[in-house]
C-alpha positions in Angstrom: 0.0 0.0 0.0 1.2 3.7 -0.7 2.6 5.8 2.1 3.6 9.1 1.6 4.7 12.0 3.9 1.6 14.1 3.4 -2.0 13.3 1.8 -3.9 16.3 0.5 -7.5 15.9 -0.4 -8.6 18.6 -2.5 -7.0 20.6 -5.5 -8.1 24.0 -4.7 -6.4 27.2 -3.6 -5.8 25.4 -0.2 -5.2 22.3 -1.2 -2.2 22.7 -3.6 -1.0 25.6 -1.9 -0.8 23.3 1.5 0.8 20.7 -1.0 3.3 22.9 -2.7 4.8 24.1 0.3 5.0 20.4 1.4 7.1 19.4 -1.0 10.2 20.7 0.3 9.7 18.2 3.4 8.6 15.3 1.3 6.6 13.5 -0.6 2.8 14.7 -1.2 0.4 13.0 -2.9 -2.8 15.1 -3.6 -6.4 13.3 -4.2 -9.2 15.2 -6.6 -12.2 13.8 -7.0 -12.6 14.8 -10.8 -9.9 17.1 -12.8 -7.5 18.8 -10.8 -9.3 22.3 -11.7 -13.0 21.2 -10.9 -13.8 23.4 -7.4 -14.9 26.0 -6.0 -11.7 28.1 -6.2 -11.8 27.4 -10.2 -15.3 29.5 -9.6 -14.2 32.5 -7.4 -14.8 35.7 -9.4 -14.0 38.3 -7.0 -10.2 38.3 -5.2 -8.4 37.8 -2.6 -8.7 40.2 0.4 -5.4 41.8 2.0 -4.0 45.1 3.0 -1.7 46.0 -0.1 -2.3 49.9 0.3 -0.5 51.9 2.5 -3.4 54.4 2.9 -5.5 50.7 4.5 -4.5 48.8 7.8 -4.8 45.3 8.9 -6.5 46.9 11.8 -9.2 47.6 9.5 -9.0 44.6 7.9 -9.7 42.8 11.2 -12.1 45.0 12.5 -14.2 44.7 9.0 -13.7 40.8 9.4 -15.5 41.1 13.1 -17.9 43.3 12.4 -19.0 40.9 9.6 -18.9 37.7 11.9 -21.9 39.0 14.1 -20.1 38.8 17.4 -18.8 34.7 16.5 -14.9 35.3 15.1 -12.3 33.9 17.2 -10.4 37.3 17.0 -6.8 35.7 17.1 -7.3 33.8 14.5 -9.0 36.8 12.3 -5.5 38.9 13.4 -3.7 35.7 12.3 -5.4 35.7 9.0 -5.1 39.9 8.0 -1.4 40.0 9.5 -0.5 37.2 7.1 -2.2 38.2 4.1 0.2 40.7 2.3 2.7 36.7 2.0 -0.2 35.6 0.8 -0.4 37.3 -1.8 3.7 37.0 -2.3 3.2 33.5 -2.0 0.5 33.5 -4.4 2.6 35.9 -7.4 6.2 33.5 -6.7 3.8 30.7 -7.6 3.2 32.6 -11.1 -0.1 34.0 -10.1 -1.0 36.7 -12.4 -2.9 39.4 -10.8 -4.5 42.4 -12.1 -2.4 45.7 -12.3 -3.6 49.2 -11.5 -3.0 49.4 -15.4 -5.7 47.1 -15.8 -3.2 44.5 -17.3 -2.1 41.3 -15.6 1.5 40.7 -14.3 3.5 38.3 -14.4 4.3 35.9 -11.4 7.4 37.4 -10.4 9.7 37.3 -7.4 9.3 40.9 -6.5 7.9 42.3 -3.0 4.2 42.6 -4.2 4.6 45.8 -2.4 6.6 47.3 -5.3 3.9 46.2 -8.0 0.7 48.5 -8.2 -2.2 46.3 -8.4 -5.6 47.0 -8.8 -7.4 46.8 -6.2 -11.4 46.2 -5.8 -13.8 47.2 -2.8 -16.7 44.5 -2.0 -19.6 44.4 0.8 -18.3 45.1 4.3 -15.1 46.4 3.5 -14.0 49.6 4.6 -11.1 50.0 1.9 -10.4 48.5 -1.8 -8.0 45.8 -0.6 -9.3 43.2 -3.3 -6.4 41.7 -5.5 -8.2 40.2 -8.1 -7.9 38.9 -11.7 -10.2 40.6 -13.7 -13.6 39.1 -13.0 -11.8 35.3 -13.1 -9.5 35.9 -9.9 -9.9 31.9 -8.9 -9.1 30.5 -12.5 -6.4 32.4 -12.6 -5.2 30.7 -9.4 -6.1 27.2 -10.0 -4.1 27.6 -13.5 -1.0 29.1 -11.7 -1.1 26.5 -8.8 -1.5 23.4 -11.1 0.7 24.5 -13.4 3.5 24.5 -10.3 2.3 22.1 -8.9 2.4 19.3 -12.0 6.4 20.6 -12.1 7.2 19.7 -8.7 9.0 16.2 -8.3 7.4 15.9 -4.8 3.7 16.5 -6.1 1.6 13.2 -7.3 -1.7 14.4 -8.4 -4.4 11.6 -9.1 -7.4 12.7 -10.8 -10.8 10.9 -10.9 -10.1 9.2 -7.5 -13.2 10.2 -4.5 -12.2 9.9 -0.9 -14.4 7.8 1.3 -13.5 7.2 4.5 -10.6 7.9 6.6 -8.1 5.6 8.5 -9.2 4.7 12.2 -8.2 2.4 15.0 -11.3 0.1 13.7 -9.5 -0.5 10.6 -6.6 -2.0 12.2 -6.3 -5.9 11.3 -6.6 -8.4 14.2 -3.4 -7.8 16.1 -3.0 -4.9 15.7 -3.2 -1.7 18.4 -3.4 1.6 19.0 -1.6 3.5 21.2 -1.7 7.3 22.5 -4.1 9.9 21.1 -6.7 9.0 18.8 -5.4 9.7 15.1 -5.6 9.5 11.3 -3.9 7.2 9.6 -4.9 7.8 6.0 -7.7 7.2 3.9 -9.5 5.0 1.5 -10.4 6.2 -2.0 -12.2 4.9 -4.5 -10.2 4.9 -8.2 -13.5 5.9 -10.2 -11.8 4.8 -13.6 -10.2 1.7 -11.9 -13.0 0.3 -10.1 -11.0 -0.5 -7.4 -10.6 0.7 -3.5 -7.4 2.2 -2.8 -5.8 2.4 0.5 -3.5 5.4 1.0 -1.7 6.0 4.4 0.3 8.8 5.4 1.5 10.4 8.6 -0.7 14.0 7.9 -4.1 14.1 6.2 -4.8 17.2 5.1 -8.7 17.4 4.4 -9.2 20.8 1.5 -12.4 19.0 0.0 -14.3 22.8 0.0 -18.2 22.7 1.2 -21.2 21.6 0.6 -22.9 24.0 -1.6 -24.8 21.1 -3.5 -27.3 20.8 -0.7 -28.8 23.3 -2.0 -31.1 23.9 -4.8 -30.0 27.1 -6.0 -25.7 26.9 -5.3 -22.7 28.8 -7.4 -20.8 26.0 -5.8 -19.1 23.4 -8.4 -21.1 20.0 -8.5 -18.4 18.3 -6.6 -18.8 20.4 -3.1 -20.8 18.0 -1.6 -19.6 18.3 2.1 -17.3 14.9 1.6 -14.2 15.8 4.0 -16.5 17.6 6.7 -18.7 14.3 6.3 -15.6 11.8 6.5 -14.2 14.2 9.1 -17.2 13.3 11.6 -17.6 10.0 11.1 -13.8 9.5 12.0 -14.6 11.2 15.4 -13.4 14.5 14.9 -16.1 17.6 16.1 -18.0 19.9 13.7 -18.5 23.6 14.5 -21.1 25.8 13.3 -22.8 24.1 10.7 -25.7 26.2 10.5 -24.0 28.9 9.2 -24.1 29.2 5.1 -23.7 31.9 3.7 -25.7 32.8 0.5 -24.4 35.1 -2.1 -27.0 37.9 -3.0 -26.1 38.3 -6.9 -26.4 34.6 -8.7 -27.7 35.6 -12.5 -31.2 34.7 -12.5 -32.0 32.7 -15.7 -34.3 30.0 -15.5 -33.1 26.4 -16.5 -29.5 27.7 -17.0 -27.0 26.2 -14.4 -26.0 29.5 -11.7 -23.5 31.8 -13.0 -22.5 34.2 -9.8 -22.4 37.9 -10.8 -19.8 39.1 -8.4 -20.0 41.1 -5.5 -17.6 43.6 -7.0 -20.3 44.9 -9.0 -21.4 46.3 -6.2 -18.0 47.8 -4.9 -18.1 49.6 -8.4 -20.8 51.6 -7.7 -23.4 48.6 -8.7 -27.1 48.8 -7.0 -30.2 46.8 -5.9 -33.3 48.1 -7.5 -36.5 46.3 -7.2 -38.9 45.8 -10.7 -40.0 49.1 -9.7 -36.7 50.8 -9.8 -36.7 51.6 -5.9 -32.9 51.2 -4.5 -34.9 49.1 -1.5 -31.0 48.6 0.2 -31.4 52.4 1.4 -33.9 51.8 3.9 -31.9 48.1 4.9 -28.5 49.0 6.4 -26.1 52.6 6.0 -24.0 50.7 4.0 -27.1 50.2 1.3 -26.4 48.0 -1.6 -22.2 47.3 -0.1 -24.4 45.9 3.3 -22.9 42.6 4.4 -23.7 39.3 2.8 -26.3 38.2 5.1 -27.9 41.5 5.7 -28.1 41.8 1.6 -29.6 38.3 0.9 -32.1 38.7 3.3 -33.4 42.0 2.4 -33.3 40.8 -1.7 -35.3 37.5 -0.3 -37.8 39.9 1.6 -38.3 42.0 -1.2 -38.9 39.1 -3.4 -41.9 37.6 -0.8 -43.3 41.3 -0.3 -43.4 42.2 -4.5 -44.0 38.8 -5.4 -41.2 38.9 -7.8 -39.0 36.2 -9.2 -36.1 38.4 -8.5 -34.4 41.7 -8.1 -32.1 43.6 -9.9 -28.4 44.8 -10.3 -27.7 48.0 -11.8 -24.5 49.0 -12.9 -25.8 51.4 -16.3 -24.2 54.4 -14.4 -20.8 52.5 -15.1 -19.6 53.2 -19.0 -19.5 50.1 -21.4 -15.5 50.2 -21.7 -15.1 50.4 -17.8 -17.4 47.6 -17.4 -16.0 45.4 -20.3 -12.2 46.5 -19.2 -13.2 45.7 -15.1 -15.8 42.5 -15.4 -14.6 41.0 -19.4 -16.2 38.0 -18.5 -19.7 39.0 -16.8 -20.2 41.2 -19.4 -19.8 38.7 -22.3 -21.6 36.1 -20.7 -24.5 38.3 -20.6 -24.6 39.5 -23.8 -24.7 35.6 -24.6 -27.7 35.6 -22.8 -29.5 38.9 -24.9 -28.2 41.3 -21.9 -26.4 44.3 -22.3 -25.8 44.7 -18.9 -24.5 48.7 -19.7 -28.0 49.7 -20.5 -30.2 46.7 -18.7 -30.3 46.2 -15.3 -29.1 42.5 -14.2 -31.5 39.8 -13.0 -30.5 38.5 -10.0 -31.5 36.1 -7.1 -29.5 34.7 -4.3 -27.6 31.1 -3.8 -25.9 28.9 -1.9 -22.5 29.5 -1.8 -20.4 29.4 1.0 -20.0 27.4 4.7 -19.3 29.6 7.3 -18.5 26.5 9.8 -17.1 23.0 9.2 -14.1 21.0 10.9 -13.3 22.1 13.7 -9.4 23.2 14.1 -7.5 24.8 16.5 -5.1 27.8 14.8 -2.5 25.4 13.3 -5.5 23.6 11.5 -5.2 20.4 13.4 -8.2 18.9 14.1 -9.3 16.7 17.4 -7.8 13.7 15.5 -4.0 13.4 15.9 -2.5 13.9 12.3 -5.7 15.0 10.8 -5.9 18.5 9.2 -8.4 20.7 7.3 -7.8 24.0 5.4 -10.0 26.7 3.4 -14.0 25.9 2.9 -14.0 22.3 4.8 -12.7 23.9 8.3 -14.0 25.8 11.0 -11.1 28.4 12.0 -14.0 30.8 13.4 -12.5 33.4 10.7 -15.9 33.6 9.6 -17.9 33.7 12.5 -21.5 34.2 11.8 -21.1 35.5 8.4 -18.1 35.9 5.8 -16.5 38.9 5.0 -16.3 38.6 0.7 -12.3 37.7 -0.8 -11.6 36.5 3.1 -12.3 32.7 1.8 -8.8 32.4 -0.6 -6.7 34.3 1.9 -7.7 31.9 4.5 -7.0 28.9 2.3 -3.3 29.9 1.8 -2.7 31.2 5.1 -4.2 28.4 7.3 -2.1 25.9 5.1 1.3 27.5 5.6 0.1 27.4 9.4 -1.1 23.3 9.0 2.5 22.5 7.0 4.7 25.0 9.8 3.0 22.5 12.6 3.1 19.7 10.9 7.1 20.3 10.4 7.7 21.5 13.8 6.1 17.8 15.0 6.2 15.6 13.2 4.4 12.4 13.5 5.9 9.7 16.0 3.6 6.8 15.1 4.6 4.1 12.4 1.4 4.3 9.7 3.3 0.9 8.5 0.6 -0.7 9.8 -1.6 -3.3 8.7 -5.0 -2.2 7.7 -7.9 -4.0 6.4 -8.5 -4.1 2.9 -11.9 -2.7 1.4 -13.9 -5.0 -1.2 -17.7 -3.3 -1.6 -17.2 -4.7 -5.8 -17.6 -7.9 -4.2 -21.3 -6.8 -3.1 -24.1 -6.6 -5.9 -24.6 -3.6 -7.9 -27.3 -1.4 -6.8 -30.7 -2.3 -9.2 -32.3 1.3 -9.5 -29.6 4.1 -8.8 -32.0 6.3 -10.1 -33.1 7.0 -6.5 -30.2 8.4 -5.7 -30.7 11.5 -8.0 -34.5 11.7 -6.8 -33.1 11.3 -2.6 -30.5 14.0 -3.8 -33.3 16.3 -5.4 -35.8 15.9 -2.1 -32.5 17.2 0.3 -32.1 20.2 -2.3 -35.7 21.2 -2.0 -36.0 20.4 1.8 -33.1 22.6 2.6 -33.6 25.5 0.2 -37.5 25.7 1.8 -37.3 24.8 4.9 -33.2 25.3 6.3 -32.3 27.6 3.6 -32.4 32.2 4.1 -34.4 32.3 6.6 -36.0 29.8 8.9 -38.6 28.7 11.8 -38.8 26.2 14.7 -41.5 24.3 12.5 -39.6 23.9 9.5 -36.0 22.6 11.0 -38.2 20.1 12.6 -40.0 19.0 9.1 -36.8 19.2 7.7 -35.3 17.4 10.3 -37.6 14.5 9.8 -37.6 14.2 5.8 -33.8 13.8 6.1 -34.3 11.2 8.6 -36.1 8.9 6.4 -33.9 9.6 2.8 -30.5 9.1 5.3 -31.9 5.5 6.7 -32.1 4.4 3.5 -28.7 5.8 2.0 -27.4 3.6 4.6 -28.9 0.6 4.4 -27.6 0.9 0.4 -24.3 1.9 1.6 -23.6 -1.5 3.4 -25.9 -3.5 1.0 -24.6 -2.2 -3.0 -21.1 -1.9 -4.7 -19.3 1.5 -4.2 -20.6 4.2 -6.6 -19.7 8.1 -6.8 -23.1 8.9 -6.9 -23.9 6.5 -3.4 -20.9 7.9 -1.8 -21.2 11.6 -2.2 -25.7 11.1 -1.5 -24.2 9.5 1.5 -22.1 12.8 2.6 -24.5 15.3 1.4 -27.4 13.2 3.8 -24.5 13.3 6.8 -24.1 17.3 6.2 -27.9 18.0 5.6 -28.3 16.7 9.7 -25.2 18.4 10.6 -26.7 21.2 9.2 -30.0 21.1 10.4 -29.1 19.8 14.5 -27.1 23.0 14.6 -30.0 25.2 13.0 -32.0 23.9 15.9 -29.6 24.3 19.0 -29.3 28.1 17.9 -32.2 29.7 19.4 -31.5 33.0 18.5 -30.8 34.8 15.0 -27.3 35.5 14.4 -25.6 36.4 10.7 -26.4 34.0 8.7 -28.9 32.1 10.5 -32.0 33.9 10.7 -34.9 31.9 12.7 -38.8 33.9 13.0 -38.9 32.5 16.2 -36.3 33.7 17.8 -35.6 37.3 15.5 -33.2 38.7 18.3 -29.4 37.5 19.3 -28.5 36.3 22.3 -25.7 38.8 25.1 -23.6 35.7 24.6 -22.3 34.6 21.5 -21.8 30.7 21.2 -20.2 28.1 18.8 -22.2 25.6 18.0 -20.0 21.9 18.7 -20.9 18.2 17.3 -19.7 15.4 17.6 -20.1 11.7 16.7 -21.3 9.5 20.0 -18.4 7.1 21.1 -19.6 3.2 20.0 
């Protein structure tokens, strides 16, 4: 069986930044379910937040970040993340990142002090300054290309594609014989080789879990089809706690065409001088929050999703016509061209828009070196619960926490490295031998009844009554995802239902412990937050 120094699961901005970094201490090997560049970080339109100008301060920075997280941030690991993001973006540009220039062009990925090269920066929702190095409008391709691309060079790097995690190494796989000793701990992971149709055991002495979230649980999502919860799910069921699952955050501007998969209209149109109209015209932010339509996240999808209930509408409306057509081709090339795909001339017509899943707040729960409660277990960017986020994201803070929480998982890691031999002798996983399931079409109808039930009833806002319907419709769809589970051969379809059903409890169980409204989670029953501001823990009962 394989053993390598680290595992990384996940090919994202987190992911292959943990692994590129790893590679000068020695051998990675880095898991993707489909191609390397599938992800949510392939998807990211706006930037990458950090304080680049002298005239900004990561006292800002931090203070915008708090102010965002509704009271929940864990305040030394916000300073850790704005005090670290000027590398970052170093990091990011000696990788051969390409970033947008205050000339509007893109540079080169260069060794210089970023410091010395004037890039463009871009203001979003909740933040006090324009600290957003971006891309154009296609900041996250831009990244994933850069970060494969050095990371396919690197001798130390093994990237398999096609191959979907599915449970991680414990003490109950140990063959007879065989013990455990100390802290409980990771020892690796099984995977299934999609192509191969085979199960592959992989062990290492540091998992590092960058599998992103679980925007799929959703109907309406601008995540990637494969962020279907997988390494929070695995993460659980290995023992290690969960921390504020409740807490997804959906973005305000998705493009709203009907039948047309989600196409997220970033939130940088609003930072240049974009605004929410109603049909009627009426710039209904104004009367919502003094920072009208640059309000946070939460507060913004909210009011769009109120004003859609009071006018009965099927959505609102961006506009940006105050903006010239050359500004707005030269700032946002690629929203502009798709909609004038679409018939939309978005310099003279206002642009459609409804809100979407698309981002997880809590996760895995780590300490501030990423570690999680399992010894040699880590998880980085979307997957983990730093308590960056608190209640509600602050926008570009996502793919500065994904580089920045790496670096600090691979410093640790270094610093200690493991003691315990993961030469071990495990016990091998067979499911082909089992029958092949006779109607998998079941799974794609279980997978559509958990997107409806949590965009109705756990989605913008919620009540007592509908967690608790939820709560039992999940129940009944994740009974029988388990009884296939143990019963059929391993599919990709089976194995990410089963996540998604794990995450949609998850979800829900910490919707209902919170009895109070607080960022993102926003009960009728209990409108007001609470003096004290509490996580929200889970974690699997001992067998």
């Amino acid at each position: 069986m394989p053993v390598y120094d680290f595992i990384v699961v996940g090919s994202g901005i987190a992911g292959l930044s943990f692994a590129l970094k790893a590679a000068s201490h020695g051998k990675v090997l880095v898991l993707t379910k489909k191609l390397s560049w599938s992800g949510s970080t392939n998807l990211a339109q706006g930037g990458i937040a950090s304080v680049m100008d002298p005239s900004d301060s990561v006292d800002r920075h931090a203070q915008d970040t708090l102010n965002a997280g509704a009271g929940l941030c864990r305040e030394d690991r916000v300073r850790i993340l704005v005090n670290q993001g000027p590398q970052a973006i170093r990091d990011l540009v000696e990788w051969g990142v390409r970033f947008t220039l205050a000339s509007g062009k893109n540079g080169s990925g260069s060794k210089k002090q970023p410091g010395a090269v004037p890039f463009h920066l871009a203001r979003e929702g909740g933040h006090s300054s324009s600290r957003i190095v971006h891309a154009d409008d296609l900041t996250g391709h831009e990244i994933q290309r850069a970060l494969i691309e050095a990371a396919s060079k690197h001798k130390n790097v093994t990237i398999l594609e096609n191959y979907l995690a599915i449970d991680l190494v414990t003490k109950k796989h140990l063959r007879q014989g065989e013990r455990e000793s100390g802290p409980r701990r990771c020892y690796g992971l099984y995977a299934l080789d999609v192509k191969g149709d085979k199960i592959d055991l992989f062990l290492s002495g540091a998992t590092v879990l960058c599998t992103g979230g679980v925007g799929q649980i959703y109907a309406h999502s601008t995540n990637d089809s494969v962020s279907t919860g997988d390494g929070i799910a695995m993460a659980f069921r290995a023992g290690a706690a969960v921390e504020d699952m409740e807490f997804m955050q959906f973005h305000p501007t998705a493009l709203y065409n009907p039948g047309q998969p989600t196409y997220l209209i970033t939130e940088a149109m609003r930072g240049h001088g974009g605004i929410l109209r109603n049909y009627r015209g009426e710039s209904f932010m104004d009367k919502v929050h003094p920072l009208k339509s640059l309000a946070p996240r939460d507060i913004v999808a909210r009011a769009i999703d109120a004003e859609m209930k009071r006018t009965g509408q099927p959505c609102v409306y961006l506009d940006v016509t105050a903006s010239a057509k050359p500004d707005l081709i030269k700032h946002f090339p690629n929203i502009y061209a798709h909609c004038m795909d679409m018939g939309l001339d978005i310099s003279k017509q206002w642009i459609p828009v409804v809100p979407a899943a698309h981002f997880m707040c809590g996760g895995v729960k780590v300490d501030l070196n990423s570690a999680t409660e399992l010894a040699g277990l880590f998880a980085v960017g979307e997957t983990a619960c730093t308590g960056v986020h608190g209640a509600n994201r602050l926008g570009s803070n996502s793919l500065l926490e994904g580089v920045v929480f790496a670096d600090r998982a691979l410093t640790h890691i270094a610093a200690h490295p493991s003691k315990q031999p993961v030469r071990r002798r495990f016990k091998s996983w067979n499911s082909f031998a089992l029958k092949p399931a006779p109607e998998t079409i079941i799974y794609s109808h279980s997978l559509e009844t958990i997107k409806s039930t949590m965009w109705h009833y756990v989605g913008i806002v919620r009540s007592d009554f509908r967690l608790a319907r939820a709560e039992e419709f999940i129940r009944v769809i994740s009974r029988q995802i388990h009884k296939d589970y143990w019963s059929f051969s391993m599919v990709p379809d089976l194995i990410e239902l089963r996540n998604l059903t794990l995450c949609a409890e998850l979800i829900i169980q910490s919707a209902r412990k919170r009895k109070e409204s607080r960022g993102l989670h926003y009960n009728l029953d209990h409108p007001k937050a609470s003096k004290a501001a509490k996580h929200t823990t889970l974690r699997l009962k001992p067998e």
